[in-house]
C-alpha positions as CSV (number, residue, x, y, z in Angstrom):
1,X,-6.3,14.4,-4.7
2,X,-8.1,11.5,-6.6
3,X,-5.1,10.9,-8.8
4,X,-2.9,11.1,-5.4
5,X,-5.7,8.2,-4.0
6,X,-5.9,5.8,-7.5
7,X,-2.1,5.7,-7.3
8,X,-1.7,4.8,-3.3
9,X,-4.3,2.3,-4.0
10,X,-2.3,1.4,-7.5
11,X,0.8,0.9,-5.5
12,X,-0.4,-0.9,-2.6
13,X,-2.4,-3.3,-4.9
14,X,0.8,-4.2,-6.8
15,X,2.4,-4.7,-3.6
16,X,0.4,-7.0,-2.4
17,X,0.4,-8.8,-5.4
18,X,4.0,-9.0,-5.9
19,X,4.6,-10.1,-2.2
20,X,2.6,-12.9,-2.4
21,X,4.9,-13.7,-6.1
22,X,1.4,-13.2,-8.2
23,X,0.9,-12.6,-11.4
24,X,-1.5,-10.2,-13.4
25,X,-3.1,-13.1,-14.4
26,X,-3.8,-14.9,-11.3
27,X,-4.8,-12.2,-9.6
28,X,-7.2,-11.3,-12.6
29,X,-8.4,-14.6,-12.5
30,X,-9.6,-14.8,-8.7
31,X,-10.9,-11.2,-8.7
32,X,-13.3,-12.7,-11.7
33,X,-11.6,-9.9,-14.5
34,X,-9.3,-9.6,-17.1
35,X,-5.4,-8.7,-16.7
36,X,-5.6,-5.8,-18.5
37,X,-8.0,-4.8,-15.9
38,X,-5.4,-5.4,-13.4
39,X,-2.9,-3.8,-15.4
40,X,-4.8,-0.9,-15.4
41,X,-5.5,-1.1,-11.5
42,X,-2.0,-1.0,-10.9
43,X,-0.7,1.4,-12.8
44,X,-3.8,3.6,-11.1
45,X,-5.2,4.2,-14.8
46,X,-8.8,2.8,-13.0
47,X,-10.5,2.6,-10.0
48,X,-12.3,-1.0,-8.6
49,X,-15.5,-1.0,-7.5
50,X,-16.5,-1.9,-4.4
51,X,-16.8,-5.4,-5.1
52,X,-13.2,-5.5,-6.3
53,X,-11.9,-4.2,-3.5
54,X,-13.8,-6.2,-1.3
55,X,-12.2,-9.3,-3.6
56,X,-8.9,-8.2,-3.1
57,X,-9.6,-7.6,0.6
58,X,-10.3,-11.0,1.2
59,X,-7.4,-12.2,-1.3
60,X,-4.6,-11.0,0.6
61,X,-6.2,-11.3,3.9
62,X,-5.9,-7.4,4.4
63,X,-8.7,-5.1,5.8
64,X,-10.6,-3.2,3.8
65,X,-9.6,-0.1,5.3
66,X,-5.5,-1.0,5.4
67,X,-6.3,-1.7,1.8
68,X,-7.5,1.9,1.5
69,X,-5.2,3.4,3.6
70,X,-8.4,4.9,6.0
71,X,-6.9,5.4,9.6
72,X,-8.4,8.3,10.6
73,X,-6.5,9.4,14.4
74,X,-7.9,12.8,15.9
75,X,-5.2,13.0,18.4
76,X,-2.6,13.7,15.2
77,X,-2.1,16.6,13.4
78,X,-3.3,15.9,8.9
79,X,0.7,17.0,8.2
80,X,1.6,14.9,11.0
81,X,-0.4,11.7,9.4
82,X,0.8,12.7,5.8
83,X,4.4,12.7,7.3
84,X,4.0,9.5,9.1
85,X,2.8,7.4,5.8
86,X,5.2,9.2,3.7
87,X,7.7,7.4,5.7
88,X,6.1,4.2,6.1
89,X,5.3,4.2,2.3
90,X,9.3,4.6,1.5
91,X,10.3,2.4,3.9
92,X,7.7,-1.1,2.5
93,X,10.0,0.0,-0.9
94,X,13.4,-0.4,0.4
95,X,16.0,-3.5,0.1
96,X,17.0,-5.4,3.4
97,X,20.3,-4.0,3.7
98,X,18.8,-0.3,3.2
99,X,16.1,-0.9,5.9
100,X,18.2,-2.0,8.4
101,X,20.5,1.2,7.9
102,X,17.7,3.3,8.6
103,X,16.8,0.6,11.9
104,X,20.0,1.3,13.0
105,X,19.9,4.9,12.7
106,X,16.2,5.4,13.9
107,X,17.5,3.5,17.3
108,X,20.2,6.0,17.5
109,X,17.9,9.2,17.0
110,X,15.6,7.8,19.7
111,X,18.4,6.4,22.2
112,X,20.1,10.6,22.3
113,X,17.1,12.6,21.4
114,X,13.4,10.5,23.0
């Protein structure tokens, strides 16, 4: 489960990073650390303190708990949650043309079968 958590955090870090068209080395720069560090980070080879991740909180304006993926909702099932971001995870990777596909087919499911 910790490798399963360092590689969510890796992915969502390099995300970020790339969405906002940042280097390693900026990011390194402003998080006060080397790129290698960041390198590491990403590829989930390490995990950032607490002071990183406050950093890189405040860097790209994210909470610290989207950051961490920590929504915990007692009204849902854990197969139900792990179903929910599994979708959500696959769905921040795909190309415009891709996502409106599945936009157009998720209106379709929920127009004959909600």
């Amino acid at each position: 489960m910790k490798d399963k958590i360092k590689k969510s955090l890796a992915l969502k870090i390099k995300a970020l990073r790339e969405s906002a068209s940042m280097t390693q080395e900026e990011l390194a720069y402003k998080c006060d650390v080397s790129w290698r560090t960041i390198s590491n980070l990403e590829r989930g080879l390490v995990v950032p303190d607490l002071v990183m991740i406050y950093k890189i909180s405040q860097i790209f304006s994210i909470s610290i708990d989207d950051l961490l993926g920590v929504s915990i909702d007692t009204t849902k099932s854990r197969s139900r949650l792990d179903k929910e971001q599994f979708i959500i995870e696959k769905i921040k990777y795909t190309n415009d043309k891709l996502l409106d596909y599945v936009l157009d087919e998720l209106i379709l499911l929920f127009k004959y079968f909600n």
